[in-house]
Backbone as XML, in Angstrom:
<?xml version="1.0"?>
<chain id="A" units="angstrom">
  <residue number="1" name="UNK">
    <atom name="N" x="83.233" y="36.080" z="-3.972"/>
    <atom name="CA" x="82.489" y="35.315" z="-3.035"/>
    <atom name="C" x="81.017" y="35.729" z="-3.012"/>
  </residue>
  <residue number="2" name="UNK">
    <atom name="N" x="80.938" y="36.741" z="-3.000"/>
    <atom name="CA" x="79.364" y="37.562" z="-3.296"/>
    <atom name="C" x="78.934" y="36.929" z="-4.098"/>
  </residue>
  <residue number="3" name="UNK">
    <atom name="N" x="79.673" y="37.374" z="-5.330"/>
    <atom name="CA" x="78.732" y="36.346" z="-6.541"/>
    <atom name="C" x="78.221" y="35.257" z="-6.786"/>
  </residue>
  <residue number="4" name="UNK">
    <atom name="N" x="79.436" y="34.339" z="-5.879"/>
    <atom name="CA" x="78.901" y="33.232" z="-6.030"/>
    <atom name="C" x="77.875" y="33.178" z="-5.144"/>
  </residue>
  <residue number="5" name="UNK">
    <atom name="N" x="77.896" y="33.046" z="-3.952"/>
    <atom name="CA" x="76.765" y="33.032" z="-2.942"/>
    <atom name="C" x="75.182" y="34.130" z="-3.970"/>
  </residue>
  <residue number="6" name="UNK">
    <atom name="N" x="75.765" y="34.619" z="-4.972"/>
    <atom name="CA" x="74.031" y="35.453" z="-5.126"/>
    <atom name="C" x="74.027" y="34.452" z="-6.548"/>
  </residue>
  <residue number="7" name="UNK">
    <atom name="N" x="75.155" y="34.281" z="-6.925"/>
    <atom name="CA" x="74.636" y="33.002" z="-8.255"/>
    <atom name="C" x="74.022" y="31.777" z="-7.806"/>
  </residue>
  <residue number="8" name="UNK">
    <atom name="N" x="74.550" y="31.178" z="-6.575"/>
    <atom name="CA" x="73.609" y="30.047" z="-5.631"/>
    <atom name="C" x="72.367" y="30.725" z="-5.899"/>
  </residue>
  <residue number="9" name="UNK">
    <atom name="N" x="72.044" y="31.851" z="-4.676"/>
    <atom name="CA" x="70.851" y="32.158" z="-4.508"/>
    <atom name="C" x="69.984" y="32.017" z="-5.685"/>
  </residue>
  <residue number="10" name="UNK">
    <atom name="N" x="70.800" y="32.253" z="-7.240"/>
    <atom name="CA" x="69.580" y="32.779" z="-8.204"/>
    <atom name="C" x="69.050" y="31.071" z="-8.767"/>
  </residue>
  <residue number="11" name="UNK">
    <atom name="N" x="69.889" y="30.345" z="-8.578"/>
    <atom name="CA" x="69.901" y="28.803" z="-8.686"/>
    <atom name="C" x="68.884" y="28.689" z="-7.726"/>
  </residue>
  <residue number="12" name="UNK">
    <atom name="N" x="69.078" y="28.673" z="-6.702"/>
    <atom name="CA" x="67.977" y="28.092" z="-5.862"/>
    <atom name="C" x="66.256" y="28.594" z="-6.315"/>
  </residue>
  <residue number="13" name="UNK">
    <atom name="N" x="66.652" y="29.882" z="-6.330"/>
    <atom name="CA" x="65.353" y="30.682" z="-6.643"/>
    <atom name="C" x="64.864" y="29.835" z="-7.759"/>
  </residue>
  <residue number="14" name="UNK">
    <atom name="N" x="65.201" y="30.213" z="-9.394"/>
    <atom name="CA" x="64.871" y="29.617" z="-10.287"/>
    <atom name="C" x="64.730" y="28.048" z="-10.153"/>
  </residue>
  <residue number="15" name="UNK">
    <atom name="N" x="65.010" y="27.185" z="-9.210"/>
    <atom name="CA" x="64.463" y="25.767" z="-8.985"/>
    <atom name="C" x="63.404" y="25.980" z="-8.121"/>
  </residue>
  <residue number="16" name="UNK">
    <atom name="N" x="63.076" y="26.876" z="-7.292"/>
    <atom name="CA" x="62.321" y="27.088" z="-6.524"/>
    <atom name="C" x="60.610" y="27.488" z="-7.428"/>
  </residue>
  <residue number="17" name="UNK">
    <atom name="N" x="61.412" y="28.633" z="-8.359"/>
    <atom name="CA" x="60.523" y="29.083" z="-9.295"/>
    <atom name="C" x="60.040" y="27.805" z="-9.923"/>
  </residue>
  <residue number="18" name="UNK">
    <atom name="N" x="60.641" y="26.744" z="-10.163"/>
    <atom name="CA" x="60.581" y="26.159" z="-11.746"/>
    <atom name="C" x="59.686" y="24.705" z="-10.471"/>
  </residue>
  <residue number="19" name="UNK">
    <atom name="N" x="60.142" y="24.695" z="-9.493"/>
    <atom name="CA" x="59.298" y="23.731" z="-8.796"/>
    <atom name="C" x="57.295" y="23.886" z="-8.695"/>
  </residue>
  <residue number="20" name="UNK">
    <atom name="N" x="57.759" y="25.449" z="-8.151"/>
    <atom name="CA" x="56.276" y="26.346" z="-8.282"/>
    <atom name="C" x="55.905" y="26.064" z="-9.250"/>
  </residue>
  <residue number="21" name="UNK">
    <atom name="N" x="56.235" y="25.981" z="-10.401"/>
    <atom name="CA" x="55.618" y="26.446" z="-11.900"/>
    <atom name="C" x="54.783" y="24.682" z="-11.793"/>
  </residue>
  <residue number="22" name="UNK">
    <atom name="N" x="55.582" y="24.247" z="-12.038"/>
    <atom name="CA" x="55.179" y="22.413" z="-11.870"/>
    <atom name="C" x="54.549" y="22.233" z="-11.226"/>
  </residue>
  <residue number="23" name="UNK">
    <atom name="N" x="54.058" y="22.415" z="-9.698"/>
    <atom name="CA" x="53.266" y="22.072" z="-9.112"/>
    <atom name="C" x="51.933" y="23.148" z="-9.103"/>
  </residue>
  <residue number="24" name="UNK">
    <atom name="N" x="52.451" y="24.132" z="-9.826"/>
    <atom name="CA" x="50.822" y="24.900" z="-10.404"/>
    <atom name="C" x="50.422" y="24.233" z="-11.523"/>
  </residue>
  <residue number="25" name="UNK">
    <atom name="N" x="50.997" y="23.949" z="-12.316"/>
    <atom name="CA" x="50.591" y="22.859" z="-13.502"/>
    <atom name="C" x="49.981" y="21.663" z="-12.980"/>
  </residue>
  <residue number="26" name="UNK">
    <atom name="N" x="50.650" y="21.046" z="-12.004"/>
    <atom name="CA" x="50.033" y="19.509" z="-11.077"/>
    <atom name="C" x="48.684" y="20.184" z="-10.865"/>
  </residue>
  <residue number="27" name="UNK">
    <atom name="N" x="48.546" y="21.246" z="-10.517"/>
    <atom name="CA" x="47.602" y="21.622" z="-9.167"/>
    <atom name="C" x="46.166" y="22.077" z="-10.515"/>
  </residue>
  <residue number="28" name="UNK">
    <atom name="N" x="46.694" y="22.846" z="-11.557"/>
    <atom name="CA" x="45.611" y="22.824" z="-12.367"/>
    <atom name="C" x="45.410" y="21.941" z="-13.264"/>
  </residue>
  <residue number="29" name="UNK">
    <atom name="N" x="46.085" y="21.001" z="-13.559"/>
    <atom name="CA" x="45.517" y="19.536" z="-14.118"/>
    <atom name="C" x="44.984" y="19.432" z="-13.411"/>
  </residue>
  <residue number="30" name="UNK">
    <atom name="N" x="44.993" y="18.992" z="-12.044"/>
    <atom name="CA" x="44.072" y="18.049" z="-11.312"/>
    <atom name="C" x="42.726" y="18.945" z="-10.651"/>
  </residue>
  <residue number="31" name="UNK">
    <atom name="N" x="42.696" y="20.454" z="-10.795"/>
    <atom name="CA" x="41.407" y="21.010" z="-10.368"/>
    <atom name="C" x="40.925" y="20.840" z="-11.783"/>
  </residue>
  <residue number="32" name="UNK">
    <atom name="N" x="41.499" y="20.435" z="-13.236"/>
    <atom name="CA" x="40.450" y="20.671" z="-14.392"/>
    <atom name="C" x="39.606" y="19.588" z="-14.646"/>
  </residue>
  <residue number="33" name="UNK">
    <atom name="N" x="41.054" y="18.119" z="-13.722"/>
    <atom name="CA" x="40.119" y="16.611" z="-14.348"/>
    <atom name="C" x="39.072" y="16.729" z="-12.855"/>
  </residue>
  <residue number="34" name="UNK">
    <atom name="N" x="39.135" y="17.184" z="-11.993"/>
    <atom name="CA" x="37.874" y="17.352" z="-10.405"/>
    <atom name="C" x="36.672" y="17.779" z="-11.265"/>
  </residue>
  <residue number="35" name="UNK">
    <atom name="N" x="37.098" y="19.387" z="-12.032"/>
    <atom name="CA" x="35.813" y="19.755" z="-12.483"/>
    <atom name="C" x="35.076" y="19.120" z="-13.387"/>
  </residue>
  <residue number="36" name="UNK">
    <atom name="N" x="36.310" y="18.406" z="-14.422"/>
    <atom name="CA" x="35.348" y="17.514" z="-15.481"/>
    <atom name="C" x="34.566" y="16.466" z="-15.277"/>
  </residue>
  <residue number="37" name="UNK">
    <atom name="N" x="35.240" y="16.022" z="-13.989"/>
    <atom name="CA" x="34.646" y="14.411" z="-13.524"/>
    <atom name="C" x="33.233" y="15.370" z="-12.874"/>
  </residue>
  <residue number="38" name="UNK">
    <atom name="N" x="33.237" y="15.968" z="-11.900"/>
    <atom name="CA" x="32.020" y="16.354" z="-11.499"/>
    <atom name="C" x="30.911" y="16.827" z="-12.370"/>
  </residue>
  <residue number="39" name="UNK">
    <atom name="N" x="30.861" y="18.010" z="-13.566"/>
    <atom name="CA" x="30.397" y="18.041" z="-14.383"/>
    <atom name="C" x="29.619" y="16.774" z="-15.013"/>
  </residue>
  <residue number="40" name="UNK">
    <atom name="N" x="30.743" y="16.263" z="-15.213"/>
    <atom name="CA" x="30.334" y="14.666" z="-15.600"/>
    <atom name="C" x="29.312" y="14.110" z="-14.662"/>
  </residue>
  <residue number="41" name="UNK">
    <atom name="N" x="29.664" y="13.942" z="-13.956"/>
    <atom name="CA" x="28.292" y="13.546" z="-12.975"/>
    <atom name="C" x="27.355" y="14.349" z="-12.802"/>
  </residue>
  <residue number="42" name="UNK">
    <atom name="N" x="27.893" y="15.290" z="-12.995"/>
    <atom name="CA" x="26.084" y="16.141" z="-12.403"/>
    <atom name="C" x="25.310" y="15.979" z="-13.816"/>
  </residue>
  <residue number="43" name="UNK">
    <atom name="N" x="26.306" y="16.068" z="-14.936"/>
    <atom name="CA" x="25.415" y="15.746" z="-16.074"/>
    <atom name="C" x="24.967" y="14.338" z="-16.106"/>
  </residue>
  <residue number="44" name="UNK">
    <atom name="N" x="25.154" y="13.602" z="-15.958"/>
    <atom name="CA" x="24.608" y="11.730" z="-15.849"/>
    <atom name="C" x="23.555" y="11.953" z="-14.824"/>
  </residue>
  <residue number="45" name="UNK">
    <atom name="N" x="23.981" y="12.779" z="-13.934"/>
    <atom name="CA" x="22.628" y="12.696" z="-12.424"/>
    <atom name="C" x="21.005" y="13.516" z="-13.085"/>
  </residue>
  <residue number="46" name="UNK">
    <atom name="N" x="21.816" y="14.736" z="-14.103"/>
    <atom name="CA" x="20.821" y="15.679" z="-14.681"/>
    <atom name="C" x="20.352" y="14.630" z="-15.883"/>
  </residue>
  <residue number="47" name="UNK">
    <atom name="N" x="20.703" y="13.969" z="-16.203"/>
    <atom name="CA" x="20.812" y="13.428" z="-17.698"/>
    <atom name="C" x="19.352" y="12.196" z="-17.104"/>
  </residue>
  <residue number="48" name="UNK">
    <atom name="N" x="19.779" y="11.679" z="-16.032"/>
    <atom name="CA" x="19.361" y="10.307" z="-15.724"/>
    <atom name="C" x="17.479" y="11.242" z="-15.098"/>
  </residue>
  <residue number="49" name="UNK">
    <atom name="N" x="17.537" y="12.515" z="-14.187"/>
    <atom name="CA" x="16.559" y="13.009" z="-13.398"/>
    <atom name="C" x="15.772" y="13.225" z="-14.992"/>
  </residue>
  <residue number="50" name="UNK">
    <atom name="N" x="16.223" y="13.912" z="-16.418"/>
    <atom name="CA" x="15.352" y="13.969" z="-17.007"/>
    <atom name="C" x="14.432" y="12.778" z="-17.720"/>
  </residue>
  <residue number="51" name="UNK">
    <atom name="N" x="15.255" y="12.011" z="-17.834"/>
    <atom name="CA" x="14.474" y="10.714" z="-18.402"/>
    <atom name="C" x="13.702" y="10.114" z="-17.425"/>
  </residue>
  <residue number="52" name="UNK">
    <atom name="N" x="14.068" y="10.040" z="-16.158"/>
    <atom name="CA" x="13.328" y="9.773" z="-15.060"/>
    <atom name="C" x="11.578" y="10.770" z="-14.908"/>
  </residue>
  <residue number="53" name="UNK">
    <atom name="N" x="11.914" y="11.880" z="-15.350"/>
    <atom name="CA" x="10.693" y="12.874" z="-15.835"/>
    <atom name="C" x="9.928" y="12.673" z="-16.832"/>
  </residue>
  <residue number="54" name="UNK">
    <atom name="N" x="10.323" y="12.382" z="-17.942"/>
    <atom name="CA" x="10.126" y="12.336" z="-19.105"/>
    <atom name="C" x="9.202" y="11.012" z="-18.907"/>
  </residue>
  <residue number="55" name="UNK">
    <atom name="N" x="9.622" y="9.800" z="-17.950"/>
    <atom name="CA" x="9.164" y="8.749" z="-17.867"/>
    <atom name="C" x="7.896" y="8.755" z="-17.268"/>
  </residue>
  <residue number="56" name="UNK">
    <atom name="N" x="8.582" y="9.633" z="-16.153"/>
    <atom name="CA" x="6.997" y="9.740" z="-15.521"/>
    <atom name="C" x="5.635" y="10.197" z="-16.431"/>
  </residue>
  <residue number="57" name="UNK">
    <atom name="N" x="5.937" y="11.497" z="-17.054"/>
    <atom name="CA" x="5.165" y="12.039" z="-17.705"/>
    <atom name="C" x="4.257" y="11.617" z="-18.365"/>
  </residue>
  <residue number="58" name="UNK">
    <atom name="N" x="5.269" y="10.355" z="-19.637"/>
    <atom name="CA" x="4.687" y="9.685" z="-20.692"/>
    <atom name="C" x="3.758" y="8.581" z="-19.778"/>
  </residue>
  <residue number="59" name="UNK">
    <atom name="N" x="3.717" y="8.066" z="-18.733"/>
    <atom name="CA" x="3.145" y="7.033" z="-17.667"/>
    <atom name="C" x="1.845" y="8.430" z="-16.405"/>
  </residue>
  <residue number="60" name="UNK">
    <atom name="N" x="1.660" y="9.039" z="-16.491"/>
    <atom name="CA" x="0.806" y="10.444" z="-16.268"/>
    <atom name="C" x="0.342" y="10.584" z="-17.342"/>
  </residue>
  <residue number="61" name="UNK">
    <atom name="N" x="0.459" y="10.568" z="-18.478"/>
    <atom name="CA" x="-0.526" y="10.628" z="-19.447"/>
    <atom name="C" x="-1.619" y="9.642" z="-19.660"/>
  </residue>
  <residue number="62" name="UNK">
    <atom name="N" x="-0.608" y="8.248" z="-20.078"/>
    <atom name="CA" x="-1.425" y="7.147" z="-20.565"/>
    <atom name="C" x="-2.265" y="6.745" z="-18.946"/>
  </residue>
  <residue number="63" name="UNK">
    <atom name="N" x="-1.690" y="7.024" z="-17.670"/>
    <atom name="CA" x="-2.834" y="7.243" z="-16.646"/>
    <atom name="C" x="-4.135" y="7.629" z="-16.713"/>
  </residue>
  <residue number="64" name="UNK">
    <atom name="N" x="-4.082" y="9.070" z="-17.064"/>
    <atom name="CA" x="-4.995" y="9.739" z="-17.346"/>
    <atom name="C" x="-6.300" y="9.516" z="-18.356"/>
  </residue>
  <residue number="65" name="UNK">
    <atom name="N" x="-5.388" y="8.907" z="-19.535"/>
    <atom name="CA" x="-5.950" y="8.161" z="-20.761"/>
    <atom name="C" x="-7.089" y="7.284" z="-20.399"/>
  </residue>
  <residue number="66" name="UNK">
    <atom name="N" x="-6.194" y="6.395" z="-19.578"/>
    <atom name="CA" x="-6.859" y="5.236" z="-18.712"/>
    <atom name="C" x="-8.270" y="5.362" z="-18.334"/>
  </residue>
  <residue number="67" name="UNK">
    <atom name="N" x="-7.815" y="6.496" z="-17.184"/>
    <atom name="CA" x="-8.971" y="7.346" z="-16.147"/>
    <atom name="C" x="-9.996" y="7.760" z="-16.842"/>
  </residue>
  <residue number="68" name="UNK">
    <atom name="N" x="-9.753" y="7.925" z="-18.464"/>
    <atom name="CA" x="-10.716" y="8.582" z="-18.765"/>
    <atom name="C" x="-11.628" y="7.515" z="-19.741"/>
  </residue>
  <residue number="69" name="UNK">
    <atom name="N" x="-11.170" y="6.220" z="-20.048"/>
    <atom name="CA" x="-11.581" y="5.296" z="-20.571"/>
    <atom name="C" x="-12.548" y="4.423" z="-19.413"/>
  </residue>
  <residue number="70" name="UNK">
    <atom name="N" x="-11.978" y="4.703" z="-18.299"/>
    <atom name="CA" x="-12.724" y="3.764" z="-17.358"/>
    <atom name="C" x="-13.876" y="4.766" z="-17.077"/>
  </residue>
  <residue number="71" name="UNK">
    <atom name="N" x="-13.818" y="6.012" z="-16.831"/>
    <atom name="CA" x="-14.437" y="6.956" z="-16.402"/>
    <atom name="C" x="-15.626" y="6.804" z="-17.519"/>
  </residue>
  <residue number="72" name="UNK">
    <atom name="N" x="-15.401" y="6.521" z="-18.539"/>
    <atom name="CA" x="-16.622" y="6.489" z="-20.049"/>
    <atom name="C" x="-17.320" y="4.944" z="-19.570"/>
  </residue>
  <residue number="73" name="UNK">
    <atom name="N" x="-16.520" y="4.104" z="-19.486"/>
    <atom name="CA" x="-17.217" y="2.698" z="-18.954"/>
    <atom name="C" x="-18.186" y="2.353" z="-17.858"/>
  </residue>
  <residue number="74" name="UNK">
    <atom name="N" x="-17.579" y="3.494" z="-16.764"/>
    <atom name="CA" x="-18.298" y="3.915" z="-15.407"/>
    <atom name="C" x="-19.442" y="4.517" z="-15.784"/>
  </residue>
  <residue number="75" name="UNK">
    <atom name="N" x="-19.785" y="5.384" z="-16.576"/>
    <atom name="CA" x="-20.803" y="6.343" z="-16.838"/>
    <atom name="C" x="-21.813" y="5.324" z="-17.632"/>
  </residue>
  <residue number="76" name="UNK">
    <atom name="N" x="-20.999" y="4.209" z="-18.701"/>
    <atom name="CA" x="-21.832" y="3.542" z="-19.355"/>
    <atom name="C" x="-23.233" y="2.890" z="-18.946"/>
  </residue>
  <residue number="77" name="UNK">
    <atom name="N" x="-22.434" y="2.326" z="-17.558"/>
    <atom name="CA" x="-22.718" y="1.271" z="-16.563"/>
    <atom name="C" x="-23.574" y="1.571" z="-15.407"/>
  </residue>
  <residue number="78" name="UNK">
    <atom name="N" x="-23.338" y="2.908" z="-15.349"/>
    <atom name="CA" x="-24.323" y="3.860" z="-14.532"/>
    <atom name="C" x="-25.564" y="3.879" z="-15.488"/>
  </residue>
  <residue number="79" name="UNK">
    <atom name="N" x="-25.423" y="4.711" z="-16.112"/>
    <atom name="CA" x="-26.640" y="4.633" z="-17.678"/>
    <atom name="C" x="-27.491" y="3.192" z="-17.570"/>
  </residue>
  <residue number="80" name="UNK">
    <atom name="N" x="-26.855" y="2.423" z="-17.918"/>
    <atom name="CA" x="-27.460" y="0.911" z="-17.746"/>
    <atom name="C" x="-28.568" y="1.039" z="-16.666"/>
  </residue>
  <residue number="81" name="UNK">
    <atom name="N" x="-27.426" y="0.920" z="-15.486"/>
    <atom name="CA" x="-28.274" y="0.851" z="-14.184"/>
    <atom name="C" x="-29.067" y="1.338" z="-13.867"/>
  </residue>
  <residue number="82" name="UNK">
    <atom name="N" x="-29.222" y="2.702" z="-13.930"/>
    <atom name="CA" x="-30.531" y="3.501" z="-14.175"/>
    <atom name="C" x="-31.467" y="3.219" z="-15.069"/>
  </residue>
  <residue number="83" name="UNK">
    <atom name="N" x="-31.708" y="3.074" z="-16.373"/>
    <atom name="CA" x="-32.377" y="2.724" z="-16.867"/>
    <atom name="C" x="-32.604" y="1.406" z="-16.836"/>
  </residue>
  <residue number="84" name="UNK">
    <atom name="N" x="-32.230" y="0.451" z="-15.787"/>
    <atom name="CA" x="-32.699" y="-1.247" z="-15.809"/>
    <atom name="C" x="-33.895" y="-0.734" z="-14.447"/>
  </residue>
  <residue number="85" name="UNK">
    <atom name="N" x="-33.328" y="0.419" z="-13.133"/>
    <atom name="CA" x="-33.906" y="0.691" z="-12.116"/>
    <atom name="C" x="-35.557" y="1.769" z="-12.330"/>
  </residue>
  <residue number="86" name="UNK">
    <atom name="N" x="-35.062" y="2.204" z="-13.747"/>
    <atom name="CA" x="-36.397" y="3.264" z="-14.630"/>
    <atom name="C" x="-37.433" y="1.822" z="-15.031"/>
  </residue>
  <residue number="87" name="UNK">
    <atom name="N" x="-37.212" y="0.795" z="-15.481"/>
    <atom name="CA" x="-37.316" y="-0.073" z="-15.850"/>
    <atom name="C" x="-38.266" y="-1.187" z="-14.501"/>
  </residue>
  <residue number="88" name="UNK">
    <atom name="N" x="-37.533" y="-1.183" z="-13.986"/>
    <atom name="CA" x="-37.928" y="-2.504" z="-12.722"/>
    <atom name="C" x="-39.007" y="-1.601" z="-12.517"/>
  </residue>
  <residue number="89" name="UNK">
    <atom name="N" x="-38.532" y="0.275" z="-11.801"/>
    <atom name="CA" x="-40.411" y="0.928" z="-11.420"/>
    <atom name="C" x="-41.245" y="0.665" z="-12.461"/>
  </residue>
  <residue number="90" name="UNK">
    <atom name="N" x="-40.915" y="1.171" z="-13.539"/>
    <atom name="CA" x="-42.152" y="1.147" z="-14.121"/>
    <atom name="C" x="-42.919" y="-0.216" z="-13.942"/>
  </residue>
  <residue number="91" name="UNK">
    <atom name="N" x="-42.316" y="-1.421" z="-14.484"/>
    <atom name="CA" x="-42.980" y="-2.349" z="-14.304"/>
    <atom name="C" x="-43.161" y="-2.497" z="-12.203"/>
  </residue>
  <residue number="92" name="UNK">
    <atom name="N" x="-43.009" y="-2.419" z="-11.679"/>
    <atom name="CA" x="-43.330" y="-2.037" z="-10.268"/>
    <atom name="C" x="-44.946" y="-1.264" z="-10.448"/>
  </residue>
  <residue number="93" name="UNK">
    <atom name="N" x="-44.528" y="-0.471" z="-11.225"/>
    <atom name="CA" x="-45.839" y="0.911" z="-10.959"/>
    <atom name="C" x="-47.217" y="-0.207" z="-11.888"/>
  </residue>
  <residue number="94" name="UNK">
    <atom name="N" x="-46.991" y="-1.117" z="-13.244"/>
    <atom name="CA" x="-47.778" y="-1.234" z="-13.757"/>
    <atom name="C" x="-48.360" y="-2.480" z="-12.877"/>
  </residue>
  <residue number="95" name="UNK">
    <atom name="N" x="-47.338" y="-3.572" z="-12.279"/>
    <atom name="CA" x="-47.805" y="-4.605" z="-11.310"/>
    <atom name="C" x="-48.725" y="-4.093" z="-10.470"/>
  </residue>
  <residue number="96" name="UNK">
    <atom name="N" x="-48.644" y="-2.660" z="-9.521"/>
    <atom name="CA" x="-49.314" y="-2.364" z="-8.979"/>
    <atom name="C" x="-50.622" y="-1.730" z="-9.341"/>
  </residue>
  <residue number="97" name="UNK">
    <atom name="N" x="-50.770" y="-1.068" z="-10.123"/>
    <atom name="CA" x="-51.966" y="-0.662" z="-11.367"/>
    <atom name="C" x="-52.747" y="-2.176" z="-11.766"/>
  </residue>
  <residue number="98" name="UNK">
    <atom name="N" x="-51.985" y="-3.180" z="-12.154"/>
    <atom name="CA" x="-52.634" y="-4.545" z="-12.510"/>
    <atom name="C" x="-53.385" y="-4.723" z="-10.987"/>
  </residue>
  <residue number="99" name="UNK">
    <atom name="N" x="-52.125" y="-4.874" z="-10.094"/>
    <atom name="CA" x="-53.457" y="-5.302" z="-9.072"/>
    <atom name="C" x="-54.360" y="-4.718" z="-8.044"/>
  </residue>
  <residue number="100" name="UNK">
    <atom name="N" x="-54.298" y="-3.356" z="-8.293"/>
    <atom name="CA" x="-55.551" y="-2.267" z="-7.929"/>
    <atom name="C" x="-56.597" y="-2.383" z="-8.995"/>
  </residue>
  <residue number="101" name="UNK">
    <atom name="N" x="-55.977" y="-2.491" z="-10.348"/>
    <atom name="CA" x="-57.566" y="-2.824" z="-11.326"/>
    <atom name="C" x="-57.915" y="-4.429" z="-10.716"/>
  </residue>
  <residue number="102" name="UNK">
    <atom name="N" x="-57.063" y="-5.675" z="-10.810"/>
    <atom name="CA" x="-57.523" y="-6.971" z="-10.414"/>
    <atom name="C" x="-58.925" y="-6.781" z="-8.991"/>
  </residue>
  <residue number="103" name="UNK">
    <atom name="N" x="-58.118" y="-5.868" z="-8.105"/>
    <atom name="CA" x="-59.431" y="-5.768" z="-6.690"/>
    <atom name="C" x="-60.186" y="-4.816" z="-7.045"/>
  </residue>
  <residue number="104" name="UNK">
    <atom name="N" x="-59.940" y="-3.784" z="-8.231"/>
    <atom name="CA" x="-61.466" y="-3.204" z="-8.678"/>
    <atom name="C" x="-62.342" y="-4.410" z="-9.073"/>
  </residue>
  <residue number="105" name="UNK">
    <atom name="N" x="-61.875" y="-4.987" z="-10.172"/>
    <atom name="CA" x="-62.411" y="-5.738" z="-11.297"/>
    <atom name="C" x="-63.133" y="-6.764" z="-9.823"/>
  </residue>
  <residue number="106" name="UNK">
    <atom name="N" x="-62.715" y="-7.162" z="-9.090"/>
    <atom name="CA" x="-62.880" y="-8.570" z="-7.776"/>
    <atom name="C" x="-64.442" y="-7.453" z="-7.452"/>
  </residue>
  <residue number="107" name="UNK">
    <atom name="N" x="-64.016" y="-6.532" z="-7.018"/>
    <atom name="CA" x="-65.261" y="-5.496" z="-6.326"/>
    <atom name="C" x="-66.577" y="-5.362" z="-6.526"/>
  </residue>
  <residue number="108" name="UNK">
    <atom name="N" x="-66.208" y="-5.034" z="-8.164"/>
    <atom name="CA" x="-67.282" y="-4.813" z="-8.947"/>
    <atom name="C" x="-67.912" y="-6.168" z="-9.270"/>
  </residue>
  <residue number="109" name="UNK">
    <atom name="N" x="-67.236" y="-7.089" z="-9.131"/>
    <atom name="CA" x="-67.696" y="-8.594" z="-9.753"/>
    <atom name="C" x="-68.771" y="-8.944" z="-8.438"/>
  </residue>
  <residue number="110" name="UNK">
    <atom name="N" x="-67.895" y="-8.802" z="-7.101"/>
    <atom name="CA" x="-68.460" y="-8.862" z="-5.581"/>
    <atom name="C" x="-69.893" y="-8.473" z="-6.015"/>
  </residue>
  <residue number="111" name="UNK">
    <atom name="N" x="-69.797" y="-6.833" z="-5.636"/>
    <atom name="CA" x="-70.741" y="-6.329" z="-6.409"/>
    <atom name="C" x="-72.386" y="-6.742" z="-7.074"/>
  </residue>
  <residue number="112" name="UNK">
    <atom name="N" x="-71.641" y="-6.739" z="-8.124"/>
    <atom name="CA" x="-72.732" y="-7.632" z="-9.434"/>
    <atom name="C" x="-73.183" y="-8.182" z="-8.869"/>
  </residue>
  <residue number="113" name="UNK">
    <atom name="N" x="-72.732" y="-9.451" z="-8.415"/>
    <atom name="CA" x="-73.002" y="-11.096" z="-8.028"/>
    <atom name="C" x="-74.071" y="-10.568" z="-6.953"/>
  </residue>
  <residue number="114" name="UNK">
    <atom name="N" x="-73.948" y="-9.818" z="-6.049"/>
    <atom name="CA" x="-74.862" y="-8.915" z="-5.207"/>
    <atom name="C" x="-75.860" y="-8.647" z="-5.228"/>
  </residue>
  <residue number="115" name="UNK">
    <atom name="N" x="-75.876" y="-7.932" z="-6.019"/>
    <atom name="CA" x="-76.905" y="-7.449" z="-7.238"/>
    <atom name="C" x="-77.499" y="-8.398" z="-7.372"/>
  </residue>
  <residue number="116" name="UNK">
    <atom name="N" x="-77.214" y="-9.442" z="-8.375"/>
    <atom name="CA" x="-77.735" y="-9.950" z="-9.108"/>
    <atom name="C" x="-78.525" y="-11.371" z="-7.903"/>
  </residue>
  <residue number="117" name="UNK">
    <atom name="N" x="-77.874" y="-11.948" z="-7.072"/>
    <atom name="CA" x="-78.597" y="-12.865" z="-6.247"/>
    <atom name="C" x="-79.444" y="-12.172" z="-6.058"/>
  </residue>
  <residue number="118" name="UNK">
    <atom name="N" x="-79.847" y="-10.706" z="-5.457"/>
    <atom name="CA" x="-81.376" y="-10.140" z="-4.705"/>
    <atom name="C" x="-82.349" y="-10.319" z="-5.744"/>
  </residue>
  <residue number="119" name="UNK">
    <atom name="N" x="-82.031" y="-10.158" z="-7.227"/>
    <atom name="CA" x="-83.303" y="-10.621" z="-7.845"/>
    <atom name="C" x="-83.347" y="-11.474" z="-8.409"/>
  </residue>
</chain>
């Protein structure tokens, strides 16, 4: 009677065992496909953030490119402007020279004519 009751027991045990064993097998399949799927994603999330970088970068460059093409056009245009504004004085400065000599030249003519009626 012993025996049998400890041959049950070893039955039960070993289904008990053999249940355990299976559901540690269930239990690490399914923590290996959790980790792969996540992996998986963090690599698509890492995968997707670098091209997202990479994008930016190549678009930060040709920015810059830009900036520095307009920045040469800006300077051009400045250049211009200054020298159209070097330009307008001078002729400013010589208009005014023309007509300080014009009211010399008027003065001296005044002048003369002056002169010249007394005798």
């Amino acid at each position: 009677m012993l025996t049998l009751i400890y041959k049950e027991y070893q039955n039960v045990k070993s289904q008990r065992k053999a249940q355990l064993e299976s559901k540690k097998q269930v239990m690490l399949t399914s923590i290996n496909q959790v980790s792969n799927e996540l992996l998986a994603k963090i690599d698509e999330n890492v995968s997707k953030a670098y091209i997202n970088q990479h994008r930016l970068n190549s678009e930060f460059k040709e920015l810059v490119s830009q900036l520095h093409i307009y920045q040469n056009h800006v300077n051009l245009w400045l250049k211009m402007v200054t020298d159209i504004r070097s330009s307008l004085k001078e002729l400013g400065d010589v208009e005014c020279w023309s007509m300080k000599m014009e009211e010399d030249a008027m003065l001296i003519d005044h002048c003369l004519q002056s002169v010249l009626s007394r005798y």
